[in-house]
Chimera marker file (.cmm) of the C-alpha trace (Angstrom):
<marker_set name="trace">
<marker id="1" x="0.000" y="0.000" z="0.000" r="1" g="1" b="0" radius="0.5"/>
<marker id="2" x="1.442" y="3.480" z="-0.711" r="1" g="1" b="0" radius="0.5"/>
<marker id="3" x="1.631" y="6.095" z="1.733" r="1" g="1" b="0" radius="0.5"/>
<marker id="4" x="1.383" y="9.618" z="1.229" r="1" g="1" b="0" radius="0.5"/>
<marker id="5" x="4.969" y="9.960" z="2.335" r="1" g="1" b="0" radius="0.5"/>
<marker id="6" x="6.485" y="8.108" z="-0.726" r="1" g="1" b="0" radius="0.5"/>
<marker id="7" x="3.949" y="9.840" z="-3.011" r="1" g="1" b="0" radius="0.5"/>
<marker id="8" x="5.508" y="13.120" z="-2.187" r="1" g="1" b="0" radius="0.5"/>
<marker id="9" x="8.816" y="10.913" z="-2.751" r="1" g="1" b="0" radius="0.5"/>
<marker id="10" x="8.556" y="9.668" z="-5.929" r="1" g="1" b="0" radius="0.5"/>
<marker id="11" x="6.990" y="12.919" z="-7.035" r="1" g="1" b="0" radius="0.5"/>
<marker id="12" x="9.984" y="15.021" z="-5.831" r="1" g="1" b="0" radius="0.5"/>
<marker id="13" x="11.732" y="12.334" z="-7.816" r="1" g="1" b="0" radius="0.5"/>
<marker id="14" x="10.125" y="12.605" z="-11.133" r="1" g="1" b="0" radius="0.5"/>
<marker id="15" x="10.211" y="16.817" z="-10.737" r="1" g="1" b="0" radius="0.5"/>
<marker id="16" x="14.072" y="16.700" z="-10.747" r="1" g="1" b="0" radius="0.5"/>
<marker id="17" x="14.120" y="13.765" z="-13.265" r="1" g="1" b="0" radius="0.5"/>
<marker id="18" x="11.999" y="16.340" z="-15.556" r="1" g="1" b="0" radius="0.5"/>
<marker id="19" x="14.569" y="19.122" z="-14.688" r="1" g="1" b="0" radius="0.5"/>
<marker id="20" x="17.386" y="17.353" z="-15.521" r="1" g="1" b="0" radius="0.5"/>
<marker id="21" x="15.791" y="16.179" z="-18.729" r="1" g="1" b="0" radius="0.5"/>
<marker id="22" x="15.627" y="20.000" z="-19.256" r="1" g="1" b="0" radius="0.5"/>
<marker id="23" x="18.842" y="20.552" z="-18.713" r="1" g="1" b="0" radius="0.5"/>
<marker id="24" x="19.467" y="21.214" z="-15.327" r="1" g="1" b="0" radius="0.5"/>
<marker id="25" x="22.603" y="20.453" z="-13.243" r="1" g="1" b="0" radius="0.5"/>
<marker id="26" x="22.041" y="17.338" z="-10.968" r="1" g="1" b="0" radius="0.5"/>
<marker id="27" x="23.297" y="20.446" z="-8.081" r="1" g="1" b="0" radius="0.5"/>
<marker id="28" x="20.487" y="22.587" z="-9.284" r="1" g="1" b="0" radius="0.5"/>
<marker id="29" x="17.569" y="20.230" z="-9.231" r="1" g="1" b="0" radius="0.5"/>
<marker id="30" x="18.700" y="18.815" z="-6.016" r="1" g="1" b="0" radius="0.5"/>
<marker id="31" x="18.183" y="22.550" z="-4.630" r="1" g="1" b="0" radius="0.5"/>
<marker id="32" x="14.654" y="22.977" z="-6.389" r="1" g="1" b="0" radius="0.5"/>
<marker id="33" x="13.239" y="19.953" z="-4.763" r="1" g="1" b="0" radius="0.5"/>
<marker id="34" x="15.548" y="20.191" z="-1.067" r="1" g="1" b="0" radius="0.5"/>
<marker id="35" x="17.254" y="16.642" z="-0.913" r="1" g="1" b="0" radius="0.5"/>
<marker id="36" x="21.080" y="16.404" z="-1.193" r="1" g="1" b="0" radius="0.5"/>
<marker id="37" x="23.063" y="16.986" z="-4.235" r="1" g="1" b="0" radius="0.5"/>
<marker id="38" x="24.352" y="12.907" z="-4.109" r="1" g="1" b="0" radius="0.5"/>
<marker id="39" x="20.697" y="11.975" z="-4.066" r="1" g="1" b="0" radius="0.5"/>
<marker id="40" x="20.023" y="13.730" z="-7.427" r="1" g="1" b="0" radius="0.5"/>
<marker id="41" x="23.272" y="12.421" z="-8.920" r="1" g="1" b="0" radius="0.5"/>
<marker id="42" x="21.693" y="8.888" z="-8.170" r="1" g="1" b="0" radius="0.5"/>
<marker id="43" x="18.704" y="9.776" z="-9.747" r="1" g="1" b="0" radius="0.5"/>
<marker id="44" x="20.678" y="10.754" z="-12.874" r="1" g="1" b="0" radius="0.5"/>
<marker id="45" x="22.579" y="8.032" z="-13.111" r="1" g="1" b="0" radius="0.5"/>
<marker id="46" x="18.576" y="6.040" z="-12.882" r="1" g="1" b="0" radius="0.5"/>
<marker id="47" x="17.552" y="8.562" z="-15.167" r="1" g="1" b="0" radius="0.5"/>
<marker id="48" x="19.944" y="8.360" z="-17.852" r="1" g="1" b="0" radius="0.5"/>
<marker id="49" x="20.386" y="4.281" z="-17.920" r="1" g="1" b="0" radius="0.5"/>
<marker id="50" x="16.368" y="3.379" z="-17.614" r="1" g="1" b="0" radius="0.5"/>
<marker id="51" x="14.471" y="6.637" z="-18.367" r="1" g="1" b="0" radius="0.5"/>
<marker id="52" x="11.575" y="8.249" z="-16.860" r="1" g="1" b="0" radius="0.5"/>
<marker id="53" x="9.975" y="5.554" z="-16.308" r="1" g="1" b="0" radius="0.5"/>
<marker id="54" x="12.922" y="3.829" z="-13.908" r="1" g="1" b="0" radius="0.5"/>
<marker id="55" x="12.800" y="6.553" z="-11.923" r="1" g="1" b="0" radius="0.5"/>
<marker id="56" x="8.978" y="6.739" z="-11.146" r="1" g="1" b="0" radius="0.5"/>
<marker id="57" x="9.509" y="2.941" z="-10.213" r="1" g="1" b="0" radius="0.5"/>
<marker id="58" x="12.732" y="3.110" z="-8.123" r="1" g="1" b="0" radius="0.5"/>
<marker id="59" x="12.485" y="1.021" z="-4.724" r="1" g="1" b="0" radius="0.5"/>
<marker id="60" x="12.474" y="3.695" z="-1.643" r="1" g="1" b="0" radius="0.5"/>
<marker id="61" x="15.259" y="3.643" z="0.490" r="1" g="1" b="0" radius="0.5"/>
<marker id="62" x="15.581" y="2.426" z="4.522" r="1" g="1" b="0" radius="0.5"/>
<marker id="63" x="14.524" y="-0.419" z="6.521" r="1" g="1" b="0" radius="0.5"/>
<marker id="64" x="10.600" y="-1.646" z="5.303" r="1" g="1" b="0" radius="0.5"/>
<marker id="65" x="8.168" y="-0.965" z="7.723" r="1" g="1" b="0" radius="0.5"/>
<marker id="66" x="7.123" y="-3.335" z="10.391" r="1" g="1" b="0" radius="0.5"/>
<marker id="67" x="3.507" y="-2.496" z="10.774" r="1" g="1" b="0" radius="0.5"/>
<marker id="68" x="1.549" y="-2.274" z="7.215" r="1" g="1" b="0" radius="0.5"/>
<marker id="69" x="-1.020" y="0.597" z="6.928" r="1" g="1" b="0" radius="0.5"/>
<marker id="70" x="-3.751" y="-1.785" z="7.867" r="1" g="1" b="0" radius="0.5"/>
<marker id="71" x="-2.582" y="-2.618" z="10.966" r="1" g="1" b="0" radius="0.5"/>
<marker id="72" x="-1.712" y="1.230" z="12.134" r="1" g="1" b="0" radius="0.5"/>
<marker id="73" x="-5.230" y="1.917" z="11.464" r="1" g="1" b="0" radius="0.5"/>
<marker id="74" x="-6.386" y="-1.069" z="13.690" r="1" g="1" b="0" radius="0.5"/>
<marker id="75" x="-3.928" y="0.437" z="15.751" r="1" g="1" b="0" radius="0.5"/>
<marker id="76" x="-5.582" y="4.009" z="15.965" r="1" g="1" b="0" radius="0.5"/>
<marker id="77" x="-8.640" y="2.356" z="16.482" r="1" g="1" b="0" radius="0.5"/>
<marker id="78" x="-7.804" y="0.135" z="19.371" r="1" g="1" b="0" radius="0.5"/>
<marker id="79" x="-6.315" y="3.365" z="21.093" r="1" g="1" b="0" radius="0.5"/>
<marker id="80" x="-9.482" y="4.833" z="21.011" r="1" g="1" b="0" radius="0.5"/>
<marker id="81" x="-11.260" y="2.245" z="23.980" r="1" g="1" b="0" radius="0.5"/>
<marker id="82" x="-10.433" y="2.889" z="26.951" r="1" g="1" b="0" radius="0.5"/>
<marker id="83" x="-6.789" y="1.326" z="28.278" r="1" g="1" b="0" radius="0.5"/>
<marker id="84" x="-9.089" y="-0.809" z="31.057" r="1" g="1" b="0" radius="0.5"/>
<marker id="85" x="-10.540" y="-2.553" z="27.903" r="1" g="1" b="0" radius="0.5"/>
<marker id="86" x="-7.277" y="-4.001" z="26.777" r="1" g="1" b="0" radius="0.5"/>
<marker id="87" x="-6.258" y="-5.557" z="30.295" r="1" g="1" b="0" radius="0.5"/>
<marker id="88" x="-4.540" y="-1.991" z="31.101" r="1" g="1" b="0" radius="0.5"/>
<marker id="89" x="-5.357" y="-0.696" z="35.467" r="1" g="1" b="0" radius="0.5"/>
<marker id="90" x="-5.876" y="2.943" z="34.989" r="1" g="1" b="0" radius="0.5"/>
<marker id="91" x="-7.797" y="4.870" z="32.128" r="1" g="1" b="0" radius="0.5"/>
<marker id="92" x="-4.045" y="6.034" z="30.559" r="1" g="1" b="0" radius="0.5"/>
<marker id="93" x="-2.506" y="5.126" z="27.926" r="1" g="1" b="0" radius="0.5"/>
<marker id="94" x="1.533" y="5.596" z="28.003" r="1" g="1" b="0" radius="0.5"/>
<marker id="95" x="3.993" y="4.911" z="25.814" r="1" g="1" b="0" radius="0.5"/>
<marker id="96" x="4.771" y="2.188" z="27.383" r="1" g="1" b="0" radius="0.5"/>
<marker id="97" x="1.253" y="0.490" z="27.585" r="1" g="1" b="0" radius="0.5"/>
<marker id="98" x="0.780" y="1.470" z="23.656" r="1" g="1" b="0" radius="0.5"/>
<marker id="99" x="4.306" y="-0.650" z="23.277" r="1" g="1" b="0" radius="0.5"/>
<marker id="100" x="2.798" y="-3.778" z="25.022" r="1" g="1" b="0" radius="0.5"/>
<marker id="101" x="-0.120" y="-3.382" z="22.997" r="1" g="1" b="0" radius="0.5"/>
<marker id="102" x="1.518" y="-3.286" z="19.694" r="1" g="1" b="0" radius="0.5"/>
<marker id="103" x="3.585" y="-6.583" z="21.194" r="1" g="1" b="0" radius="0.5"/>
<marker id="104" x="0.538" y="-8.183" z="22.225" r="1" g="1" b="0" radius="0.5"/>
<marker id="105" x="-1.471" y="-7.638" z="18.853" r="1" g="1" b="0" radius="0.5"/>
<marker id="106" x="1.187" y="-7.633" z="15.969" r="1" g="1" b="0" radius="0.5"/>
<marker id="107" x="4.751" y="-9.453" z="18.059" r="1" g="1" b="0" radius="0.5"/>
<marker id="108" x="6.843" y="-6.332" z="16.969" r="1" g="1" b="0" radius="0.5"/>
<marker id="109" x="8.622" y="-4.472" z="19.514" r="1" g="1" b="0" radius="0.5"/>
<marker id="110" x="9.449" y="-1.035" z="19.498" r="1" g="1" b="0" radius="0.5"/>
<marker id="111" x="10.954" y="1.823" z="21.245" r="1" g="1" b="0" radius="0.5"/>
<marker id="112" x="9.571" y="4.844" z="22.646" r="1" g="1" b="0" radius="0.5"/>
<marker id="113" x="11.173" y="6.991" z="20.405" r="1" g="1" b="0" radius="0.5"/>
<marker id="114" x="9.176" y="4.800" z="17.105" r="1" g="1" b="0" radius="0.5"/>
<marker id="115" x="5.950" y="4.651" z="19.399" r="1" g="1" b="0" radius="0.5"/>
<marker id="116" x="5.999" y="8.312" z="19.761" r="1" g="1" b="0" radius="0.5"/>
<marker id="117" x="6.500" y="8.667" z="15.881" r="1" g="1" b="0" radius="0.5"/>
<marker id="118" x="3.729" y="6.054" z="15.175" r="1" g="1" b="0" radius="0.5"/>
<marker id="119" x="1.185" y="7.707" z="17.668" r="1" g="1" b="0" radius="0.5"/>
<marker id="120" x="2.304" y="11.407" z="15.942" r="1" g="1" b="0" radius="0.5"/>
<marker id="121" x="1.745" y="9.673" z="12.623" r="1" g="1" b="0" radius="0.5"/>
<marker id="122" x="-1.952" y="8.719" z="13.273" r="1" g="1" b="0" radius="0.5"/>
<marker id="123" x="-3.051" y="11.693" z="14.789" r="1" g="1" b="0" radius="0.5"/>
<marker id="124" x="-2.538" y="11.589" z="18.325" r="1" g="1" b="0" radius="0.5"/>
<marker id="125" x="-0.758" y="14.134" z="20.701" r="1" g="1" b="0" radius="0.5"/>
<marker id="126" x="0.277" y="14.438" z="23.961" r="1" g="1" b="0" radius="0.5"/>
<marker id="127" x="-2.910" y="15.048" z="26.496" r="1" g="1" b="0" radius="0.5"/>
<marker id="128" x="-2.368" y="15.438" z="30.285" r="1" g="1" b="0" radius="0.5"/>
<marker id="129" x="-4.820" y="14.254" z="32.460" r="1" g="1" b="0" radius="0.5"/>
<marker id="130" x="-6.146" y="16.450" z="35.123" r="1" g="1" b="0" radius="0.5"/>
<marker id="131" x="-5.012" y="15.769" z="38.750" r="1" g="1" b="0" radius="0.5"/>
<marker id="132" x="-8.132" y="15.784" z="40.243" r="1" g="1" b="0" radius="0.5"/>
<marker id="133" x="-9.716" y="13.280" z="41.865" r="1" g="1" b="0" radius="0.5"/>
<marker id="134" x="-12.961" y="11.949" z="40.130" r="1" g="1" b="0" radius="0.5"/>
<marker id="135" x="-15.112" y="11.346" z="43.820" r="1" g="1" b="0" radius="0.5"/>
<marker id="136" x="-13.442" y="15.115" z="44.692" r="1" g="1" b="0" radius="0.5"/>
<marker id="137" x="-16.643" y="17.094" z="46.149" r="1" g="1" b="0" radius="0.5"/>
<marker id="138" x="-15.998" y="20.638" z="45.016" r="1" g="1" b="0" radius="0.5"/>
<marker id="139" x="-18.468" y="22.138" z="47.867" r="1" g="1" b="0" radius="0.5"/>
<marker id="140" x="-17.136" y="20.447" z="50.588" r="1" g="1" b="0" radius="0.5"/>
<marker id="141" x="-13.434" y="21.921" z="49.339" r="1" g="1" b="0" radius="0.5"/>
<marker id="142" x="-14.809" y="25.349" z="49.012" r="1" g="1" b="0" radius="0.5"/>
<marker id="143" x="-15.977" y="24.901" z="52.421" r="1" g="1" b="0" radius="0.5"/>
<marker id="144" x="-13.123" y="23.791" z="54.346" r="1" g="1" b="0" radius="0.5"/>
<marker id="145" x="-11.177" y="26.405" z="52.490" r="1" g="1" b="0" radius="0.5"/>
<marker id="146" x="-13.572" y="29.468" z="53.601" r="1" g="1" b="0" radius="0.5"/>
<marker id="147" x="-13.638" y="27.660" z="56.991" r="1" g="1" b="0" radius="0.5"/>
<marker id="148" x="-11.369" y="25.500" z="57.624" r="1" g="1" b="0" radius="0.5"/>
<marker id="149" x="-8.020" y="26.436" z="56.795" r="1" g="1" b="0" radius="0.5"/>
<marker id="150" x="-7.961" y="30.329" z="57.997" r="1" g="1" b="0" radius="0.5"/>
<marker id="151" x="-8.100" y="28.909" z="61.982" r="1" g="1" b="0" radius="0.5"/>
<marker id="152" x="-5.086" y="26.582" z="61.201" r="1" g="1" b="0" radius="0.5"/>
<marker id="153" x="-3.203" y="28.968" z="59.640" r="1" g="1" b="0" radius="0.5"/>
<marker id="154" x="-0.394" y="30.773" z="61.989" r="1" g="1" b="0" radius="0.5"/>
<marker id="155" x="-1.191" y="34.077" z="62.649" r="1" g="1" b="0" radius="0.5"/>
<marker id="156" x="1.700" y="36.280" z="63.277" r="1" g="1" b="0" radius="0.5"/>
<marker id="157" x="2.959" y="37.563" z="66.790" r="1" g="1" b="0" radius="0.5"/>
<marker id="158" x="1.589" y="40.510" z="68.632" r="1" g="1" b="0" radius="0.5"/>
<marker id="159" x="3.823" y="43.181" z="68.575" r="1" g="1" b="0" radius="0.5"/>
<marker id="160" x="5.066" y="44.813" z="71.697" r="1" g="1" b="0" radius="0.5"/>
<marker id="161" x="6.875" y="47.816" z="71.415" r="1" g="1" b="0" radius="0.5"/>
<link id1="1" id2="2" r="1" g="1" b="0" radius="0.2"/>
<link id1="2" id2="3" r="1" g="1" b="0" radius="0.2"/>
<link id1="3" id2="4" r="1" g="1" b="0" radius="0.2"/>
<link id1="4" id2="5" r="1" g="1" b="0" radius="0.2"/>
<link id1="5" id2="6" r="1" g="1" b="0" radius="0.2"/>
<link id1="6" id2="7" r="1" g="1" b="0" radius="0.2"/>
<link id1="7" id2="8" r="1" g="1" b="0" radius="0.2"/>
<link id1="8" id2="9" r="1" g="1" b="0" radius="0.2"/>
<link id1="9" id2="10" r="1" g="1" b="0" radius="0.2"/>
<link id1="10" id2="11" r="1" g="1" b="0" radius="0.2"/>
<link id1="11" id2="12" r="1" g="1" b="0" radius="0.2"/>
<link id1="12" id2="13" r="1" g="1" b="0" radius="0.2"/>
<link id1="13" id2="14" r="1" g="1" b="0" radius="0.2"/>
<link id1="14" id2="15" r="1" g="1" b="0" radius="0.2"/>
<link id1="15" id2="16" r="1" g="1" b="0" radius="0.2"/>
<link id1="16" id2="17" r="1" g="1" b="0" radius="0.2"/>
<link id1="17" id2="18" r="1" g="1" b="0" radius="0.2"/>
<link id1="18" id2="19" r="1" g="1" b="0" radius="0.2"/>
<link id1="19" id2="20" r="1" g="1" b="0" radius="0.2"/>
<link id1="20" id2="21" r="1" g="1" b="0" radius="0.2"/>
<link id1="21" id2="22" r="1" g="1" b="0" radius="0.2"/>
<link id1="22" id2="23" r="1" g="1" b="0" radius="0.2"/>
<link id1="23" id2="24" r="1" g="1" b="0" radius="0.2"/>
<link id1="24" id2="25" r="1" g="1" b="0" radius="0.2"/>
<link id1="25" id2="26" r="1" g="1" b="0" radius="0.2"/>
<link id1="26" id2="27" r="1" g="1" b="0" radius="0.2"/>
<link id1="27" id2="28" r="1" g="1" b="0" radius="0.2"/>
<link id1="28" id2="29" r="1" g="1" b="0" radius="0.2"/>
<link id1="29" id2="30" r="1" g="1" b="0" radius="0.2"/>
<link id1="30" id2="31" r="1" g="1" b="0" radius="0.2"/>
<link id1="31" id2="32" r="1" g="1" b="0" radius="0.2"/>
<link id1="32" id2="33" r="1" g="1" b="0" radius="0.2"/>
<link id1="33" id2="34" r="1" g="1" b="0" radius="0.2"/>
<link id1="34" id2="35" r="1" g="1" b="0" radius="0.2"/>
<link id1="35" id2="36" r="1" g="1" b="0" radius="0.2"/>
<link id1="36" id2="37" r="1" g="1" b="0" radius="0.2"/>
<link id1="37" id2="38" r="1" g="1" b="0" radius="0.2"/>
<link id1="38" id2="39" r="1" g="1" b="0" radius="0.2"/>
<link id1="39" id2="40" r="1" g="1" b="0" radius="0.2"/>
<link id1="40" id2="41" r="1" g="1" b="0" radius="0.2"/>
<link id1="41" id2="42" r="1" g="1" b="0" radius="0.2"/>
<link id1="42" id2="43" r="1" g="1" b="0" radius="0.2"/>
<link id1="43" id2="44" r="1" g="1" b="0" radius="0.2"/>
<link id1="44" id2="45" r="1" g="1" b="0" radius="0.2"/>
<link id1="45" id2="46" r="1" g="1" b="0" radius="0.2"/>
<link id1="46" id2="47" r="1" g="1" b="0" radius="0.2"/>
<link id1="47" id2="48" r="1" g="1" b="0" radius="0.2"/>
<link id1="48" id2="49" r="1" g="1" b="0" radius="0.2"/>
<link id1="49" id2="50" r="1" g="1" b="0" radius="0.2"/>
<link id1="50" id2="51" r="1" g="1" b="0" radius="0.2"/>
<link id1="51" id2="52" r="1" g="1" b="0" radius="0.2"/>
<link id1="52" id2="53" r="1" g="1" b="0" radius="0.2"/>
<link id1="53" id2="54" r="1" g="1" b="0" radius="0.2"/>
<link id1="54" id2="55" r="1" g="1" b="0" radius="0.2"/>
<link id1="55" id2="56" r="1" g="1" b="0" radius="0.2"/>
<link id1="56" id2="57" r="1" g="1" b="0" radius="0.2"/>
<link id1="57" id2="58" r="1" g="1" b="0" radius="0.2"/>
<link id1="58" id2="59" r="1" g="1" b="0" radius="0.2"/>
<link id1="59" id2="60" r="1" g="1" b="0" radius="0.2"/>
<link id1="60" id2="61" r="1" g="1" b="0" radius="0.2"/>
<link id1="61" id2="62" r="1" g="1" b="0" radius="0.2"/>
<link id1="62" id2="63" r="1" g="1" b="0" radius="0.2"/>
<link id1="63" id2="64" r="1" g="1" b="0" radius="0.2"/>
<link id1="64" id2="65" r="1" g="1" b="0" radius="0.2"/>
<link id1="65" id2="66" r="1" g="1" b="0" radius="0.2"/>
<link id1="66" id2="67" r="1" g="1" b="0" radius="0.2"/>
<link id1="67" id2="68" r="1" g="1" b="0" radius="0.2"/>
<link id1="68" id2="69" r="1" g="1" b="0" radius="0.2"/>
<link id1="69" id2="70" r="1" g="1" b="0" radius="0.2"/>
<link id1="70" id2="71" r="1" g="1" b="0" radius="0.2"/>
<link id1="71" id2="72" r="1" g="1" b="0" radius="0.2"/>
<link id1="72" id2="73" r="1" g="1" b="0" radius="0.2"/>
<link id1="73" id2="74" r="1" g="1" b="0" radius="0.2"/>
<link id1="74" id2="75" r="1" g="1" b="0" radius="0.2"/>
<link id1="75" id2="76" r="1" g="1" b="0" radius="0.2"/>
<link id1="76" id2="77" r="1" g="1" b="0" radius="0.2"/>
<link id1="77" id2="78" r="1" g="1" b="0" radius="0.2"/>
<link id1="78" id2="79" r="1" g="1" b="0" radius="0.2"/>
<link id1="79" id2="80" r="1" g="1" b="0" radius="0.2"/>
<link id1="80" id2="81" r="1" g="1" b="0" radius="0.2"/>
<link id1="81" id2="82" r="1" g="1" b="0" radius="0.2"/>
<link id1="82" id2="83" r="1" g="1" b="0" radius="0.2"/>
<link id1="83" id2="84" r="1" g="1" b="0" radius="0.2"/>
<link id1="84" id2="85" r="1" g="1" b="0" radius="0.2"/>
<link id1="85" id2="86" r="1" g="1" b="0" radius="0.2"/>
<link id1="86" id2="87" r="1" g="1" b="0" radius="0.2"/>
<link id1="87" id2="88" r="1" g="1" b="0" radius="0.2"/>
<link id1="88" id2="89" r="1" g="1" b="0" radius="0.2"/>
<link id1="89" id2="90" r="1" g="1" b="0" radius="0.2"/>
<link id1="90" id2="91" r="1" g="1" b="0" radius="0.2"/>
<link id1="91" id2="92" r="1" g="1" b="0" radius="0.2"/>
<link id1="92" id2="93" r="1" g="1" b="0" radius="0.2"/>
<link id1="93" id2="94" r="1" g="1" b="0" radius="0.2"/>
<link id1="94" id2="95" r="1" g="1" b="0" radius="0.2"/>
<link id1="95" id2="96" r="1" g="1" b="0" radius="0.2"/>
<link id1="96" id2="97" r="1" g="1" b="0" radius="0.2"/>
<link id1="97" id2="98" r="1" g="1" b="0" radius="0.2"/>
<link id1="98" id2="99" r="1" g="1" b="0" radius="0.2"/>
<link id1="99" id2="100" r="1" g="1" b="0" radius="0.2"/>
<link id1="100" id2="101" r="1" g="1" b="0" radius="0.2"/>
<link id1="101" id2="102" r="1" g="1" b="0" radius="0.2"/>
<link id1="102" id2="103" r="1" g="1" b="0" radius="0.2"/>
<link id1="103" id2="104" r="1" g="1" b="0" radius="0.2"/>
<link id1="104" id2="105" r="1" g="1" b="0" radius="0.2"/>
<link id1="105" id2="106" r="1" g="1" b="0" radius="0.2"/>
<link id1="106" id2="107" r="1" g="1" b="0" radius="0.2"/>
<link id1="107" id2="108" r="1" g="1" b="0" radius="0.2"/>
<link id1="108" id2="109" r="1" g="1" b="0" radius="0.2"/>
<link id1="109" id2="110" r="1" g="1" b="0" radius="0.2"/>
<link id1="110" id2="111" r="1" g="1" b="0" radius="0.2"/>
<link id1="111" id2="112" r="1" g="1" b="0" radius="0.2"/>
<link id1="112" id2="113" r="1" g="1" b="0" radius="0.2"/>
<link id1="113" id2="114" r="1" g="1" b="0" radius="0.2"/>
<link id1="114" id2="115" r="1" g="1" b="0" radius="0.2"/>
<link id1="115" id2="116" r="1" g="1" b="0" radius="0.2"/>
<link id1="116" id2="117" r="1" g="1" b="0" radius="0.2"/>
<link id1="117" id2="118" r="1" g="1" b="0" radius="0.2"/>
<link id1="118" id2="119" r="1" g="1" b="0" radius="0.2"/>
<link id1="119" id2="120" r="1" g="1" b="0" radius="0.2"/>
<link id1="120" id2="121" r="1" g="1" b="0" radius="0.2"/>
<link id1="121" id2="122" r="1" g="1" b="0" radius="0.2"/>
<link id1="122" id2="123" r="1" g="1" b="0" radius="0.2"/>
<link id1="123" id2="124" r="1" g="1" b="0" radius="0.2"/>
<link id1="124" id2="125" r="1" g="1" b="0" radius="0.2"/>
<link id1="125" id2="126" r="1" g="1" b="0" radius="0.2"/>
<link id1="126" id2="127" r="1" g="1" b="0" radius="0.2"/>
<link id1="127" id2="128" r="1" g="1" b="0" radius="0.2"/>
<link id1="128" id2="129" r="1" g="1" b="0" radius="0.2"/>
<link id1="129" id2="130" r="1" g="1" b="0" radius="0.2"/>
<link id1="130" id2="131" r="1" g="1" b="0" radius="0.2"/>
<link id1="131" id2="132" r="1" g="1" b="0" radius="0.2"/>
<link id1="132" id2="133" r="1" g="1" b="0" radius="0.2"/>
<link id1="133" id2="134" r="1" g="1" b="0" radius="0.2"/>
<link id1="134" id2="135" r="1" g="1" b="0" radius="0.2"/>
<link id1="135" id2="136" r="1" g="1" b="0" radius="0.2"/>
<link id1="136" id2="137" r="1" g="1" b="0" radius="0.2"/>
<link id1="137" id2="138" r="1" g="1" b="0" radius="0.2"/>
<link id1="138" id2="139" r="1" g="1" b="0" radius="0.2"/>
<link id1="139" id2="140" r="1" g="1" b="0" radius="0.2"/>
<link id1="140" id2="141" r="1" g="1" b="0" radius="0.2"/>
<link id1="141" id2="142" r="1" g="1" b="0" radius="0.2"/>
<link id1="142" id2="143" r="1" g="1" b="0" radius="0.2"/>
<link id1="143" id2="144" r="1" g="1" b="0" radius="0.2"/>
<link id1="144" id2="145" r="1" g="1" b="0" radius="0.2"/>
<link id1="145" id2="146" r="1" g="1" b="0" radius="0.2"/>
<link id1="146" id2="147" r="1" g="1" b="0" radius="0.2"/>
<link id1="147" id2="148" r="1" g="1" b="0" radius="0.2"/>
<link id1="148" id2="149" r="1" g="1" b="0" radius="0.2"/>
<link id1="149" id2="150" r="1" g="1" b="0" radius="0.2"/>
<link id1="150" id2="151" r="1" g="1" b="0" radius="0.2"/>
<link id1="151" id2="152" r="1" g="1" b="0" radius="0.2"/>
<link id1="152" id2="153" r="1" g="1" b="0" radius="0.2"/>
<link id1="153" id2="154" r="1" g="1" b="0" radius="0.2"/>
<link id1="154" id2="155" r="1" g="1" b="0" radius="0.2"/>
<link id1="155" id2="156" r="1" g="1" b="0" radius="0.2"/>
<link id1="156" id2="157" r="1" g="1" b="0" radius="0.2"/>
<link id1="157" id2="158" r="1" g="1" b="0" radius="0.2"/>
<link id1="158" id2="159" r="1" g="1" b="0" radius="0.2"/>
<link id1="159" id2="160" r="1" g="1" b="0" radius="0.2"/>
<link id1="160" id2="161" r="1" g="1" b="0" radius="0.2"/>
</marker_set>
């Protein structure tokens, strides 16, 4: 399945192959589309020995991924229940716990840098939960604050001059 990370790819890749059909220096179409001035000298060298057409089907580059787009989506969607639904104590999901999940569903381990990439990569951000307790009765608070807490604080010392 494509992603529309190596669509952008291969059509960075075709705008300098056109450039440097045009003419252009391998230097200045490297500039025009922002990779590195080696990456458009391999993509010359593609260019010139298969055509057009080799470069729209070159292979990307770097390690394959280890979860297909299928199973980030399942992914995403299992992060929406609740952690507590997935054998998880507290309603939080952590980096951690999202690791043991993807373990637990798929067998792939990961870091916490890559599970903080994935979890960026489907949407999700960084939320922090509110340190409140749920049974907390805000009158009762507002009370003992009015009442409560003014005869406990220290007063200061009489003066005697």
């Amino acid at each position: 399945m494509v992603t529309k990370r190596l669509d952008e790819t291969v059509r960075r890749r075709l705008r300098a192959g056109r450039m440097l059909l045009a003419g252009k220096t391998p230097a200045q179409a490297a500039h025009a589309v922002g990779v590195a001035r080696q990456t458009a000298y391999t993509w010359k060298a593609v260019l010139d020995e298969g055509g057009i057409d080799a470069l729209r089907a070159m292979p990307g580059r770097g390690r394959p991924a280890r979860l297909d787009e299928q199973q980030l989506q399942a992914l995403g969607r299992m992060l929406m229940d609740k952690p507590t639904e997935h054998g998880f104590g507290t309603e939080l999901w952590t980096l951690k716990r999202v690791g043991v999940l993807i373990e637990r569903q798929y067998g792939v381990k990961f870091g916490q840098t890559q599970i903080w990439r994935i979890l960026g990569g489907l949407g999700f951000s960084v939320q922090k939960p509110e340190r409140r307790a749920i049974e907390r009765d805000e009158d009762a608070v507002q009370t003992w604050k009015r009442k409560t807490w003014p005869g406990l604080k220290k007063k200061p010392a009489a003066r005697t001059d």
